[in-house]
Steps between C-alpha positions, in 0.01 A plus 500: 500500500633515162855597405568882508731659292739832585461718175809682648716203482323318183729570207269313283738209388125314492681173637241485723215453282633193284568347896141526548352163436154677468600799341366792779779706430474743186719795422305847588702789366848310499424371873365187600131489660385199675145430451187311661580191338843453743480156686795593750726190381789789543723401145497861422691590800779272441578633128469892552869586528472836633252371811167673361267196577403451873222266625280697738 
């Protein structure tokens, strides 16, 4: 399962999506939206600072 994002917690600081190293993460409406393209490697998790990324 790919990453999932809380929009509730994402305050769209969009270090996330330069952590990707195949850029799935994109900013949708100042919150970041993991898409299809995830591979599960988990470096998103580790640079959200407010806990927004879990891996299901």
């Amino acid at each position: 399962m790919p990453a999932k994002v809380d929009p509730a917690k994402c305050t769209g600081c969009e270090s996330c999506v330069s952590a990707c190293p195949v850029e799935a993460i994109a900013m949708k409406d100042r919150k970041a939206k993991v898409s299809d393209q995830c591979i599960d490697c988990g470096a998103c998790v580790g640079e959200c600072p407010v806990e927004a990324i879990v891996m299901e």
